[in-house]
ZATIZA-189528 format. One record per residue (C-alpha): x, y, z. Coordinates in steps of 0.001 Angstrom, whole numbers, padded with zeros to 6 digits, always signed. Each point is the difference from the previous one (the first is absolute). Example, Ala and Ser with C-alpha at 12.3 -4.5 7.8 and 13.67 -1.06 7.14 Angstrom:
# residues 2
+012300-004500+007800 +001370+003440-000660 
END
This chain:
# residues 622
+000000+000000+000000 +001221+003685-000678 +001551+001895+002826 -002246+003100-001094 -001353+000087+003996 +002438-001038+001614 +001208+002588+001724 -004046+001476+000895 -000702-003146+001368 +003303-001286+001746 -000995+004349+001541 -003922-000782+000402 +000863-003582+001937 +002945+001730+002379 -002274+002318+001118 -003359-001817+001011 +002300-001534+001868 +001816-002642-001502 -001049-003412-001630 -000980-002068+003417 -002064+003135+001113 -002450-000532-003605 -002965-002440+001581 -002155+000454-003449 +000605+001893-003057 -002493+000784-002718 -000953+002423-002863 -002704+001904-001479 +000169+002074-003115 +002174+002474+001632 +001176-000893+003374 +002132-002767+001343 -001969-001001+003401 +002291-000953+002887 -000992-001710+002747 +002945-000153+002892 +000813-001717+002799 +000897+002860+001957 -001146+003891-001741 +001848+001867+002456 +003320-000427-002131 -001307+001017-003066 +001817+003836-001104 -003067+001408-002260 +002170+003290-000179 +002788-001525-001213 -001992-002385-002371 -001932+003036-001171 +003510+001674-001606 +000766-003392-001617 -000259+000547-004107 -002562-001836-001337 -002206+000173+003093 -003182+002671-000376 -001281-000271+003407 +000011-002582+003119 -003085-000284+002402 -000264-002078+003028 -003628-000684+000187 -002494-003104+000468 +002428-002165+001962 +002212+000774-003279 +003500+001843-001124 -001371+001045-003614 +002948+000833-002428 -001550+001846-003185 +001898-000779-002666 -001865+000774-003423 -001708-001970-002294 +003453-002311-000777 -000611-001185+003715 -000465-003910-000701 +003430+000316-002034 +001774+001385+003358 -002201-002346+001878 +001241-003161-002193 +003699+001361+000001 +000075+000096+004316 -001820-003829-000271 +002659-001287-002380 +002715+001597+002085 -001342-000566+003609 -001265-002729+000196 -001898-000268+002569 -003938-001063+000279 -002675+001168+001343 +000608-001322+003440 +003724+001172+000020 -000538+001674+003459 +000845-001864+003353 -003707-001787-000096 -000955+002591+002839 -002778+003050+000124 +001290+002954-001951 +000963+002395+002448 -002758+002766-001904 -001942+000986+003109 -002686+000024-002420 -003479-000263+000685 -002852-002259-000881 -001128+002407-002575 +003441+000459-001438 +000187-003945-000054 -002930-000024-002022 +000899+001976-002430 +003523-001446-000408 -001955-003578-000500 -002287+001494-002358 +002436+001824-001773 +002831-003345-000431 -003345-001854-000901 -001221+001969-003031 +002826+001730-000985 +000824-002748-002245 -002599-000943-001569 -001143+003275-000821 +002040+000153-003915 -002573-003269-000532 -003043+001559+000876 +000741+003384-001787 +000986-002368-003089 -003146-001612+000141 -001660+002908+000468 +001524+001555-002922 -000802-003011-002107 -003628+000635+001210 +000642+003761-001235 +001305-001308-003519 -002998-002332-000554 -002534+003179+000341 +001544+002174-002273 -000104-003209-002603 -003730-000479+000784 -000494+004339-000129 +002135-000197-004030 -002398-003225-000939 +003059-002036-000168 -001468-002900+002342 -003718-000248+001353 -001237-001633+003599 -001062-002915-001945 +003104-001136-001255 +002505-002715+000556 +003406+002954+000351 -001983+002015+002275 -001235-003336+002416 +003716-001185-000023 +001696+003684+000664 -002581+000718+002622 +000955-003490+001748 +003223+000940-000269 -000022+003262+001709 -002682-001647+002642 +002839-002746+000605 +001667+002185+002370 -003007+000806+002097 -001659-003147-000220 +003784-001521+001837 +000580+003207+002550 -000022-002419+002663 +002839-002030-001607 +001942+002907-000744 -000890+001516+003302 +000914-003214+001738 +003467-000114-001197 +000859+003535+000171 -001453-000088+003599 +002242-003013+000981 +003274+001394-000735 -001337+003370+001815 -000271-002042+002356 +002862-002773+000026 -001861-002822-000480 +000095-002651-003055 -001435+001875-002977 -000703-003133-001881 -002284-001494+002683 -001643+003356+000334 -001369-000319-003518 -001056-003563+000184 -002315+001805+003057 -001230+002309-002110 -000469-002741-002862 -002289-002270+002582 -002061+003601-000174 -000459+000130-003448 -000050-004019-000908 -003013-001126-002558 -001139-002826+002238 -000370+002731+002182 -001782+002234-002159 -002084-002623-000734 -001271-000996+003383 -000876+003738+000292 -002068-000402-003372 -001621-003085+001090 -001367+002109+003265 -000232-003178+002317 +001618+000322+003428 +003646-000263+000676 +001850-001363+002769 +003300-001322+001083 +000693-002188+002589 -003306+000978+001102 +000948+003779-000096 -002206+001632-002291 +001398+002190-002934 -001131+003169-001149 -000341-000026-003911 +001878+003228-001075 +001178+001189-003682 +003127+000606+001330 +001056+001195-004152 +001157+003525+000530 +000273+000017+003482 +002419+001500+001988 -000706-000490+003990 -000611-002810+000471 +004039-001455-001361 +001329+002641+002224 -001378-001469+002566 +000674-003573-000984 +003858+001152-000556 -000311+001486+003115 -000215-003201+001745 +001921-002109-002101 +003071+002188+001280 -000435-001093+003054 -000706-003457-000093 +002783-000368-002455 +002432+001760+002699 -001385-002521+002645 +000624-003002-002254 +003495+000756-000852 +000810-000066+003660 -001589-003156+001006 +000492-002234-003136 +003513-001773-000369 +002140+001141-003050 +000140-003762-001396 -003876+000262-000907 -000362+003928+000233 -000506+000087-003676 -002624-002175+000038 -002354+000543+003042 +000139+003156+000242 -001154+001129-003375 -002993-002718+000683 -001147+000931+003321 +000118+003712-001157 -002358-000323-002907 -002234-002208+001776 -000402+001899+003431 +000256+003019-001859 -002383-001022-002951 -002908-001176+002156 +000370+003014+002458 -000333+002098-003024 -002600-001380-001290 -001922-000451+003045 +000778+003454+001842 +001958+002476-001270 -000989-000234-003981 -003826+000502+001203 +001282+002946+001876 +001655+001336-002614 -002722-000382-001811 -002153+002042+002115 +002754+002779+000603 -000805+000530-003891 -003694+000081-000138 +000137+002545+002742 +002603+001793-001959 -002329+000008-003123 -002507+001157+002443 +001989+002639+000906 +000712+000925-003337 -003781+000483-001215 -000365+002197+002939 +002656+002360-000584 -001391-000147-003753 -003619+000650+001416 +001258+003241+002834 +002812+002380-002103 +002126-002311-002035 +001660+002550-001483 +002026+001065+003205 +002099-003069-000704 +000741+001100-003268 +000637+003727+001246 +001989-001094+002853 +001733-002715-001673 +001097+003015-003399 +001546+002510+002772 +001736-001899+002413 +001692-002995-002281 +002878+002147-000336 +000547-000268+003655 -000793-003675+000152 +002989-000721-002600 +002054+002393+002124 -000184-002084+003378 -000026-003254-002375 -003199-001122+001329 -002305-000103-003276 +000258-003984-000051 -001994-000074+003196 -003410+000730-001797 +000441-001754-002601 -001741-003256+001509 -002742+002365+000165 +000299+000633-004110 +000297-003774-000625 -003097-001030+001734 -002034+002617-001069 +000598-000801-003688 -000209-004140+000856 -003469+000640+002263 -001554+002748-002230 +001989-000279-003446 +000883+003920-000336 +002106+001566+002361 +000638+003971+001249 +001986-000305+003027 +003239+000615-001473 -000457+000099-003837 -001682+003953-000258 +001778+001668+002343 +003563-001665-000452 +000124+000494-003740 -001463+003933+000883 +002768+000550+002383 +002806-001647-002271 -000911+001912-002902 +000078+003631+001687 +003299-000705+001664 +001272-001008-003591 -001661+003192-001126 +001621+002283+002970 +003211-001558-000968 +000031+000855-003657 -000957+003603+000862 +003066+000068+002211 +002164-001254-002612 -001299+002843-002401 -000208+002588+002975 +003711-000881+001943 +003302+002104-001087 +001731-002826+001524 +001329-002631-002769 +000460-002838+002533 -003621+000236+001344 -001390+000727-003645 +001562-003789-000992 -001630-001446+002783 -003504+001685-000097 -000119-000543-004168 +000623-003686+000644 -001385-000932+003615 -003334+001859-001611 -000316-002128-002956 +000483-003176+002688 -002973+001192+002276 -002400+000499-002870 +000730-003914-000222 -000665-000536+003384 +003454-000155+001495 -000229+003353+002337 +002909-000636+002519 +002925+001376-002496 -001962+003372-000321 -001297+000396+003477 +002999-000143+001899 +002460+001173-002921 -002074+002945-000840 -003242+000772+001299 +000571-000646+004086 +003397+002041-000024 -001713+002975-001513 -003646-000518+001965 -002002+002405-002410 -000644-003036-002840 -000195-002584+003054 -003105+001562+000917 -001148+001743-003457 +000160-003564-000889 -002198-001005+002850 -002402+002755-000569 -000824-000566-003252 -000221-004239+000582 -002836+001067+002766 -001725+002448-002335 -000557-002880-002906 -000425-002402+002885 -002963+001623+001330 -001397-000131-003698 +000869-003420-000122 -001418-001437+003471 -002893+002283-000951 -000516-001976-003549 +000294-003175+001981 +003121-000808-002577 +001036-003995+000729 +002866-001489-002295 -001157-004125-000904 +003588-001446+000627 +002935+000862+001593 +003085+001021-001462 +002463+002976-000043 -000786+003530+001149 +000907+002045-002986 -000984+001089-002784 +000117-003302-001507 -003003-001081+002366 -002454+001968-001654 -001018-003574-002171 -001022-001461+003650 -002893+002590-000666 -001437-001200-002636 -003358-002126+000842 -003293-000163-000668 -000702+003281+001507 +001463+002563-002963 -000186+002642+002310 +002137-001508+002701 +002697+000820-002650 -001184+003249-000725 +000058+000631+003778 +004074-000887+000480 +000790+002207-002151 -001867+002880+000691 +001664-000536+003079 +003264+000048-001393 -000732+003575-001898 -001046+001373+003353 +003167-001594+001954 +002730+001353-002245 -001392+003105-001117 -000270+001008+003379 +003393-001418+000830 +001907+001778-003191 -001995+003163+000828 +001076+000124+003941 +003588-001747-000743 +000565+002643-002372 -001361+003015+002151 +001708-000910+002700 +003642-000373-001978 -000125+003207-000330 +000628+000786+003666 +002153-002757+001128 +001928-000509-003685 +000778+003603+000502 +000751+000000+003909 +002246-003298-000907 +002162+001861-002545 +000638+003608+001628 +000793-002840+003022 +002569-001927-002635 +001724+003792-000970 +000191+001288+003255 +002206-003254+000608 +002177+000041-002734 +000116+003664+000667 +001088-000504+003293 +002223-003285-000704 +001689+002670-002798 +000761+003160+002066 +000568-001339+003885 +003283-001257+000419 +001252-002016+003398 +002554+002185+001888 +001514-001744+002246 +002300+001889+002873 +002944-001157+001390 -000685-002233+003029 +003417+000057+001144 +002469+002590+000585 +003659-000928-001370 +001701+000079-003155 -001883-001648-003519 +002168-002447-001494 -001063-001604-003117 -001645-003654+000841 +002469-002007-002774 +002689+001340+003083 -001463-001919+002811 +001911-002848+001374 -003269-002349-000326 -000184-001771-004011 -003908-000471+001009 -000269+003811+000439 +002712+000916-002912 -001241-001648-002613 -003279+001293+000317 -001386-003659+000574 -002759+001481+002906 -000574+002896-002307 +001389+003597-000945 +000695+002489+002605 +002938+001486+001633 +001828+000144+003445 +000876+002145+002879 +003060-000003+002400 -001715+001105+003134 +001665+002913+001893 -003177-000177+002466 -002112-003999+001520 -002986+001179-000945 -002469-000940-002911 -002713+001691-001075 -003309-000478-002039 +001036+001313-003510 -003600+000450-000728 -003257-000051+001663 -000538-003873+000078 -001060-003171+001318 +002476-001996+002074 -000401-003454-002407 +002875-002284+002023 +002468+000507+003127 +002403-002606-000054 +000308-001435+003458 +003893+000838-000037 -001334+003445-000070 +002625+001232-002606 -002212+000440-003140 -003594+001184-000798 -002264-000474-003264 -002166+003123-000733 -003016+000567-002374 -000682+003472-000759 -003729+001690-000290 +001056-000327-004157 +000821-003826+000551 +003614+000436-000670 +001541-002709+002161 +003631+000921+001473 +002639-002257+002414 +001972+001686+002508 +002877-002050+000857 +002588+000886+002957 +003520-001150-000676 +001331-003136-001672 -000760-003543+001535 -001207+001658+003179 -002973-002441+000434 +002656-002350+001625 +000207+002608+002824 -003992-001196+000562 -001390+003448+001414 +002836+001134+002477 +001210+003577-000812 -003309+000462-001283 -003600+001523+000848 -003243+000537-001798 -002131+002416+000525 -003136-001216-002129 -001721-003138-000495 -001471-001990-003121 -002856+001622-001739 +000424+003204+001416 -000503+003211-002087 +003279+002139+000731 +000149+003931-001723 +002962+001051-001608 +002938+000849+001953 -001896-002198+003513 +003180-001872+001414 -000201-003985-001110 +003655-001577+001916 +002680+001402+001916 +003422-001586+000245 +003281+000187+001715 +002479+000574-003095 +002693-000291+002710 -001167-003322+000914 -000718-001794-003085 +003258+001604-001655 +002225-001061+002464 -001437-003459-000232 +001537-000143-003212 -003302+000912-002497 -000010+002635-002817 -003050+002358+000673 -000504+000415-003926 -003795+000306-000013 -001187-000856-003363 -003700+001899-001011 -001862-002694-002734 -003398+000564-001686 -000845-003634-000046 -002805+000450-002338 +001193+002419-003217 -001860-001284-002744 +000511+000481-004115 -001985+003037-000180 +002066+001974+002851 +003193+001532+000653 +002193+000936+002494 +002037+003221+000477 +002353+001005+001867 -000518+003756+002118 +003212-000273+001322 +004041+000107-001720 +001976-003163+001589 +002126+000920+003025 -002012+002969+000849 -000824-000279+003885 -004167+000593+000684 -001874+000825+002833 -002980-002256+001296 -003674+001005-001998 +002759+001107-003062 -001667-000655-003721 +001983-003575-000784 -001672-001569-002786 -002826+000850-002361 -002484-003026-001390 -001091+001055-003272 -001813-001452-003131 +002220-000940-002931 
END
């Protein structure tokens, strides 16, 4: 494999805290989704400044690295280099301190996450099949459209299998004998008994006939368990016939409890949920649909969007059209794609123009994490122009009662899922859409005006200021200037630490150059590191090799951290002392940090002799 990531993952993995701290890891379109053993380790600053890293959040029991739409690449790349599985951690709790909420949504999260590219597939498959039915290409009474439509319904009809093994490995069980537990569900024999109507029973324990096709509670449940009577099993059952007993006793305690117990109460979790849906249908709908369009932005931003979509599933499975998600999310990706592309034509900037032109393009397809924390939550004003317009065409929308009839992506290329037997459902969306990003250009655009502005007389002011203040920096020490290449130290000679000069001290005192912050006192009390209010970053160092006299002959007179003015007194020192102990008292004066667009000048002629709070050196742009 190529070495293209190597260096952001070997980066990303050091600082979540190493490979044994990774309990789980996962991916969504965007986002690699650590769980950890332990999530006080983890350095989000750090990983923040990594390149190739947009954003990190630590939310839902999760460390969520948001990497871009190339994410399963970087995720395959750590896998093949790593190594490790999904139970990689120490087989103990991850120290999260999360909650039962956060828990929740971690499970939900691990559980749908990947099997969410088959159901938008499917969904789009759906999509394709009713524009061929809108151009006459196929009718409803042919054999292409009875196979397609099978084909996209596959999916759907086997959620529990899919949800069964995606569930296990959430949840470190076998994956394989979770999906034989969801195939007992969805078996023809027993589709058949539940066609035949007669009573069931089981070892004299009756069983609920359920069409468990579709479903999705009632394997969570049944995975649920398994987990744990797997666990138990391993413990008690010896290795020699481990392989065979334990797989047995699981699908048959497990099978009969499931279909016995916890299927039928999955079963009636979802006909209260389909309940619940008519309801909200029946008293203001529409609020899901407005609520849903202006706060999905913030959803994606804490990484917690996955947690409804159960919710989306079984409303489209229980009532075959769904608004939950589908209205709203495509509303709110769309304007953020929209804000974005305004920036891009708005910005003076050429870096942030790149991103907004291309992260734009992305949201319009769905994909809004690239533009909202590249672009639009940096500058705020298309963040919630963005949001603003989504709620304006959601309110039409929830208001229209718009539904989508199959799941898929959230873009623009989900306006096919539209497309029924009510015309005007389509009509709907897209009125919708006009409102949405009209009134997002309009208010994006407005609002540039202020803040594009502000931003740029901001920019000048800087490069105004980074053009005409130079860094004076006074002579700390009073003595003769010597050039540095004449100190007795290569280290310091050769300019290895940096450029500067140095001072033979007539006087044992040092003083702040600058007004500063005290960044390190060595414990030998003989040299300080400075960093000025400019962030010019300057060693003071007392005499050659003196660390070996470890402190004696010296005294500070400020701690770590402090802020010192210019001229306040930083170490004293007995010159007497430390000279007659057989050290030179050369004091070299290094800026540590000089970079390629700076200079340094000298204010003073070699052997002159200066007083303390003297001009020294000058810090200049090239």
């Amino acid at each position: 494999m190529s070495g293209k990531y190597d260096d952001l993952i070997s980066d990303i993995i050091d600082n979540v805290g190493g490979q044994s701290n990774i309990a789980d890891l996962y991916h969504c379109q965007t986002r690699l989704r650590f769980v950890l053993n332990d999530f006080d380790v983890v350095d989000v600053e750090k990983m923040k400044s990594i390149q190739g890293v947009t954003q990190v959040v630590v939310k839902g029991g999760q460390c969520q690295v948001i990497i871009g739409t190339h994410v399963k690449e970087v995720f395959d790349a750590i896998k093949s280099k790593f190594e490790f599985s999904s139970d990689s951690g120490n087989g103990e709790n991850p120290k999260n301190n999360s909650g039962l909420f956060e828990k929740a949504i971690d499970f939900i999260s691990g559980t749908f996450s990947p099997i969410i590219p088959a159901i938008a597939g499917a969904g789009m498959v759906k999509a394709l099949l009713a524009l061929l039915l809108l151009a006459g290409l196929v009718t409803r009474e042919s054999q292409s459209y009875y196979i397609v439509n099978f084909m996209a319904d596959a999916v759907f009809y086997f959620l529990p299998m899919l949800l069964a093994y995606s569930a296990a490995t959430k949840l470190k069980c076998s994956p394989v004998i979770a999906t034989v537990l969801g195939g007992i569900l969805l078996h023809p024999s027993f589709a058949h008994l539940k066609s035949l109507g007669d009573p069931v029973e089981i070892f004299n324990i009756p069983v609920r006939l359920v069409n468990y096709g579709s479903s999705v509670v009632p394997i969570l449940l049944i995975v649920w368990l398994q987990s744990y009577v797997e666990r138990y099993l391993n413990k008690i059952v010896p290795n020699a016939v481990k392989i065979i007993f334990v797989p047995m006793l699981t699908i048959f305690s497990v099978g009969i409890v499931g279909l016995t117990l916890l299927g039928p109460l999955g079963g009636f979790v979802g006909d209260y949920i389909a309940v619940g849906f008519n309801v909200m249908q029946s008293f203001g709908g529409w609020t899901i649909v407005f609520l849903i369009a202006t706060f999905w932005p913030i959803l994606v931003m804490f990484g917690i969007h996955y947690s409804i979509t159960p919710l989306s599933i079984a409303q489209i499975t229980t009532m075959g059209v769904e608004n939950i998600i589908g209205p709203g999310a495509m509303l709110a990706n769309v304007t953020q794609g929209v804000a974005a592309l305004i920036v891009s034509r708005r910005t003076t900037d050429s870096s942030t123009k790149q991103i907004a032109n291309s992260s734009g393009i992305t949201a319009l397809m769905g994909i809004t994490e690239p533009a909202l924390y590249g672009v639009n939550i940096p500058k705020k004003y298309p963040l919630v122009a963005g949001m603003i317009g989504s709620a304006c065409g959601g309110l039409y929308a929830g208001l229209a009662d718009v539904y989508r009839y199959a799941t898929g992506a959230s873009g623009l290329p989900a306006i096919p899922l539209y497309i029924g037997e009510n015309i005007w459902n389509l009509f709907n969306i897209l009125i919708a859409l006009v409102i949405a990003v009209v009134v997002t250009g309009v208010l994006t655009y407005v609002l540039s005006l202020k803040y594009e502005k502000k931003s740029q007389e901001t920019k000048e002011q800087k490069n105004f200021e980074k053009m005409t203040d130079d860094e004076i920096i006074f002579n700390p020490v009073k003595g003769k200037v010597i050039p540095l290449s004449s100190v007795s130290d290569e280290a310091f000679a050769s300019e290895a630490l940096g450029p500067g000069i140095a001072i033979e001290p007539v006087e044992g005192k040092v003083v702040a150059p600058f007004d500063c912050t005290v960044v390190s006192l060595l414990p030998s009390k003989h040299a300080v590191c400075l960093e000025s209010d400019n962030g010019t970053e300057l060693l003071i160092h007392v005499g050659i090799d003196t660390v070996s006299l470890q402190g004696k002959h010296f005294e500070t007179h400020v701690e770590e951290g402090q802020k010192v003015k210019s001229g306040q007194l930083l170490i004293s020192f007995d010159m007497d002392a430390i000279a007659n102990a057989g050290f030179s008292l050369q004091t070299p004066i290094i800026v540590t940090n000089l970079d390629g667009q700076s200079k340094l000048g000298y204010l003073s002629s070699d052997e002159n002799h200066l007083e303390i709070n003297e001009k020294l050196l000058v810090l200049s742009q090239a």
